[in-house]
Structure formats: structure tokens, C-alpha cells
C-alpha positions as CSV (number, residue, x, y, z in Angstrom):
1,X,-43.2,-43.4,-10.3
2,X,-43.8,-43.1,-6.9
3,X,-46.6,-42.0,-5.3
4,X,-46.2,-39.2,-3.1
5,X,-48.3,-39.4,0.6
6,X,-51.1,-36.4,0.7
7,X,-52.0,-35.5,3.5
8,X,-54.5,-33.0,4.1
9,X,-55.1,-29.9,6.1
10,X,-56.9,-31.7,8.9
11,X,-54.0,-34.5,9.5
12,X,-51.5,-32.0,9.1
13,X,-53.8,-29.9,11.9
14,X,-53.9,-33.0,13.9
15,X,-50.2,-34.1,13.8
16,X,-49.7,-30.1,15.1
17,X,-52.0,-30.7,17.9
18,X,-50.2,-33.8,19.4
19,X,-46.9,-32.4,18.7
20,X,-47.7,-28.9,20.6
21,X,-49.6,-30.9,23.4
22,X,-47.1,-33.6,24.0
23,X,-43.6,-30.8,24.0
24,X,-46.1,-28.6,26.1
25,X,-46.2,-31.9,28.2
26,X,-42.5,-32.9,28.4
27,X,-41.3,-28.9,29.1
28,X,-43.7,-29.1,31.9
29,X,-42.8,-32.0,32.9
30,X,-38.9,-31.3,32.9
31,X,-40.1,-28.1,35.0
32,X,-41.5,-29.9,37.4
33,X,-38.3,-32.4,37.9
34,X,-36.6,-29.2,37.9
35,X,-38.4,-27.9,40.3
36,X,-38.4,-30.5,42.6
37,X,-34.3,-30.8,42.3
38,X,-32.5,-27.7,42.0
39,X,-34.7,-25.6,42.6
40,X,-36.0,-27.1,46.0
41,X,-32.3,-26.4,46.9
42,X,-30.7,-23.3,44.7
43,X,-33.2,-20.4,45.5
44,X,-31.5,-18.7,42.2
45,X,-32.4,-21.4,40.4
46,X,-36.3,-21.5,41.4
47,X,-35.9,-17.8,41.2
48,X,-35.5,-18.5,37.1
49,X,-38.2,-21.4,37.3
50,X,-41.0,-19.7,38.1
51,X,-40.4,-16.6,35.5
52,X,-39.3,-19.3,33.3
53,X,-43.0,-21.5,34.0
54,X,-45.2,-18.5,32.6
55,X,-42.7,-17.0,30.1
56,X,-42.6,-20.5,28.4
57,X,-46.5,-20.6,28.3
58,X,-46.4,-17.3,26.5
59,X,-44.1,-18.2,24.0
60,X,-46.1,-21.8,23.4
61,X,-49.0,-19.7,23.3
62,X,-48.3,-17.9,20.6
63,X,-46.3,-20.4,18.4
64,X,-49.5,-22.4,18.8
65,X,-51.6,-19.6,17.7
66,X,-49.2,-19.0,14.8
67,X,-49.4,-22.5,13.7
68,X,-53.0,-22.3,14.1
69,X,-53.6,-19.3,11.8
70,X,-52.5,-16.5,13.5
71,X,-53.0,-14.4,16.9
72,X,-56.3,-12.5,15.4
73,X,-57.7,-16.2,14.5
74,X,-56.7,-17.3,18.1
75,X,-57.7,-14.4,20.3
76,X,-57.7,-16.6,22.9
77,X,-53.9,-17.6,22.9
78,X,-53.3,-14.3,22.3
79,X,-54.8,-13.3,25.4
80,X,-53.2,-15.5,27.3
81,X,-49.8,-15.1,25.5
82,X,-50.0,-11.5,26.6
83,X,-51.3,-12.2,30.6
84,X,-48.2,-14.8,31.1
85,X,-45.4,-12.1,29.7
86,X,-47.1,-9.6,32.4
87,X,-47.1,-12.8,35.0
88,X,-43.5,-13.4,34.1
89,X,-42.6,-9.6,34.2
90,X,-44.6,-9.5,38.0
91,X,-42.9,-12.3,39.5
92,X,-39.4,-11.2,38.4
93,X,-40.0,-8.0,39.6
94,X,-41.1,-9.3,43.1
95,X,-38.9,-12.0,43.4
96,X,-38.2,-11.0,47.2
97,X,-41.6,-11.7,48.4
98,X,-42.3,-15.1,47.4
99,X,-45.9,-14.9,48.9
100,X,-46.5,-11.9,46.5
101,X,-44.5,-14.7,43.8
102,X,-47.0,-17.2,44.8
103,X,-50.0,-14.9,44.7
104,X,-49.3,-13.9,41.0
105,X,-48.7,-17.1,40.2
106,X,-52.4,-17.7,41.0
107,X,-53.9,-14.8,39.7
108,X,-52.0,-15.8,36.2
109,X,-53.4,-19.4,36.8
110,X,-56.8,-18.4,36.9
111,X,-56.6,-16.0,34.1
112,X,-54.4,-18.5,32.2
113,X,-56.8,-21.6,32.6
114,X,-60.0,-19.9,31.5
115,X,-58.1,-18.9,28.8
116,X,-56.9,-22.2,28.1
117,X,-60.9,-23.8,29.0
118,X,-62.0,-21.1,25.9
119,X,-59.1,-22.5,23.9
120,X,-60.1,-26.3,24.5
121,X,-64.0,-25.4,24.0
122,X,-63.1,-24.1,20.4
123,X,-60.9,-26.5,19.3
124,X,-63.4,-28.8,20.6
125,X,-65.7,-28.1,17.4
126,X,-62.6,-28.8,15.1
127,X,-60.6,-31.4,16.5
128,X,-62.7,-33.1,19.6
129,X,-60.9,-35.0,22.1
130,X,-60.1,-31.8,23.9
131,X,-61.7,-32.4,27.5
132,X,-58.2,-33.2,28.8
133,X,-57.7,-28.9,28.2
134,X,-60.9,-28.6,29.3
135,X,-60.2,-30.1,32.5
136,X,-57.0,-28.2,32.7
137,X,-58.1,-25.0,32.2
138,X,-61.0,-25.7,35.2
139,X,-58.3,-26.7,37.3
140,X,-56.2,-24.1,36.3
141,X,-58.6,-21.5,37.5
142,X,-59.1,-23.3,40.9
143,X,-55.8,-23.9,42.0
144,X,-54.9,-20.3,41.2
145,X,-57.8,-19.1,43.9
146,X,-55.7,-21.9,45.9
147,X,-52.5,-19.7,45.4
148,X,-54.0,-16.8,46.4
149,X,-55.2,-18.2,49.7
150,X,-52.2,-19.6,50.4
151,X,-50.6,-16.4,49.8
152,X,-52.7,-14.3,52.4
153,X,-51.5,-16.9,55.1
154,X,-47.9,-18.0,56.8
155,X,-47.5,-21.0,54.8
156,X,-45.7,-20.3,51.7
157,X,-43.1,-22.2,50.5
158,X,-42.4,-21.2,47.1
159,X,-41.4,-23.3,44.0
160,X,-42.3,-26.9,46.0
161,X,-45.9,-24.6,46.2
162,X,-46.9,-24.8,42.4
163,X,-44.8,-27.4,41.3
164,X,-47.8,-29.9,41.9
165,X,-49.9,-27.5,39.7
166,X,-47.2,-27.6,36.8
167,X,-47.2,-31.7,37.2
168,X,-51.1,-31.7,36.5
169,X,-50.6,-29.0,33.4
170,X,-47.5,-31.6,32.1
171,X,-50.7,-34.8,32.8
172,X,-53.1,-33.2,31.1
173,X,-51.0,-32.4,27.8
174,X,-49.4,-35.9,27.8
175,X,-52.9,-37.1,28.0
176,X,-54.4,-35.0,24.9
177,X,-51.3,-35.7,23.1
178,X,-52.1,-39.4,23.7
179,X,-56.1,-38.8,23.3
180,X,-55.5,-37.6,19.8
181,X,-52.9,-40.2,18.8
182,X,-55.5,-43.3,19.5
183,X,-57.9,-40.9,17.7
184,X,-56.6,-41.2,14.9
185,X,-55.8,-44.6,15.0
186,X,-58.9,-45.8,15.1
């Protein structure tokens, strides 16, 4: 007979946690490449990039929350879930004006990293190792007052202007997914 591995609610949590953190990382990561590429060069294509950036962190958002026990359980992601589809939404629908882009995209940052701070604080309690979110979400909140300077001014560039902000979001994941892997290997 063989005996079958158990592994219980906590590792299974766990093993969610560095899987979520470490695709949040690589999308981000690939968005930032992306970025940097095509759409430095294709305005069409940054055009999709940045609805794309917020849309995706909706629908992580609440597949996370999902996995986590559900949007009521995980008011938080479900916040934030529903403040990136309005980001998303605003940006498309001002396109044309890509300080008005870039502004957005700041107001949705700060919004979206207090969000994501609240997030990291709770799952603190359960899981630990989350000051990497923690982090994020601080810096989240300050680079999106960043944005919305820069989008009062003449020097706004577009995509090349949060692209560095998506490269710390992808750093940050990799490193929680890579916080809670040596966790648990201890």
C-alpha cells in the first residue's frame, strides 16, 4: 500500500501564496519587457499595456481572493479588484491624453497599494513573511502621488513613465514568492 502525501490546509495555503506571488511577478515582469520593447515604439501597443497593467491586477485580485476564501473573506482584494476595472475603464477611455493616462495611473496606484499594504498586513498574521507586499503597497502609494505630479507638468512620456513602477511591483512578488519558498524550507 502506498502511502498517500497529506498535506494540510496551511501548506496547501502556502504553496497558493508563492504560486499567486511568483505568476503576479513573471506577468509583471513580462509587462515591463513589454513595455520597454514594443511598446516604447508601437503607441497601439502601449495603448493596450497600460489598460492591460490594471485590468490584469483586477483579475489576479480576485482569483486570489477566490482562492483565499472568497471576495466577502477578502474585502480588501475586492476593493481593489473593483478600483483597477474603473482604472482600466479610465485610461481606455482617455487614451488621447496620456498625461490624463498617467495621472490615473497614479491615482489607481495609490488606491491600489494601500489596498495591497491592508492585504499584506492581514496575511501577515496568517502566513508572515509578507513585508515584501508591505513594502509594495508603501511604494505603491508614493509613486502614484509621483504620477500625479508628473501629470500636472510638461514632462510626460507615457508607458517608459510607469514601466519602472511595474518592474518594482514584478521585484517585490518574485521576492515574496522566494521569501515564502526558503520559509518553508527551513
Amino acid at each position: 500500500m502506498v502511502a498517500q502525501a497529506t498535506h494540510s490546509p496551511r501548506t496547501q495555503a502556502d504553496a497558493g501564496l508563492r504560486t499567486y506571488y511568483l505568476t503576479r511577478g513573471l506577468v509583471a515582469g513580462g509587462w515591463v519587457v513589454a513595455a520597454f520593447t514594443v511598446g516604447r515604439t508601437a503607441p497601439l501597443a502601449a495603448a493596450a499595456l497600460l489598460v492591460a497593467y490594471p485590468a490584469w491586477d483586477a483579475l489576479a485580485n480576485l482569483l486570489d481572493a477566490a482562492r483565499s476564501g472568497g471576495l466577502a473573506r477578502n474585502r480588501s482584494q475586492a476593493i481593489n479588484a473593483l478600483m483597477s476595472i474603473i482604472a482600466a475603464l479610465a485610461i481606455l477611455f482617455c487614451l488621447g491624453d496620456i498625461a490624463a493616462v498617467v495621472g490615473i495611473f497614479g491615482a489607481w496606484a495609490i488606491v491600489a497599494g494601500l489596498l495591497q499594504l491592508a492585504t499584506g498586513l492581514r496575511r501577515w498574521k496568517l502566513f508572515g513573511a509578507q513585508w515584501a507586499m508591505v513594502l509594495s503597497g508603501a511604494q505603491s502609494a508614493l509613486a502614484g502621488g509621483f504620477f500625479i505630479k508628473q501629470s500636472l507638468g510638461a514632462n510626460v512620456h507615457g508607458i517608459t513613465d510607469v514601466a519602472p513602477y511595474a518592474a518594482f511591483g514584478a521585484f517585490y512578488f518574485l521576492v515574496s514568492a522566494l521569501w515564502l519558498t526558503l520559509r518553508r524550507a527551513r
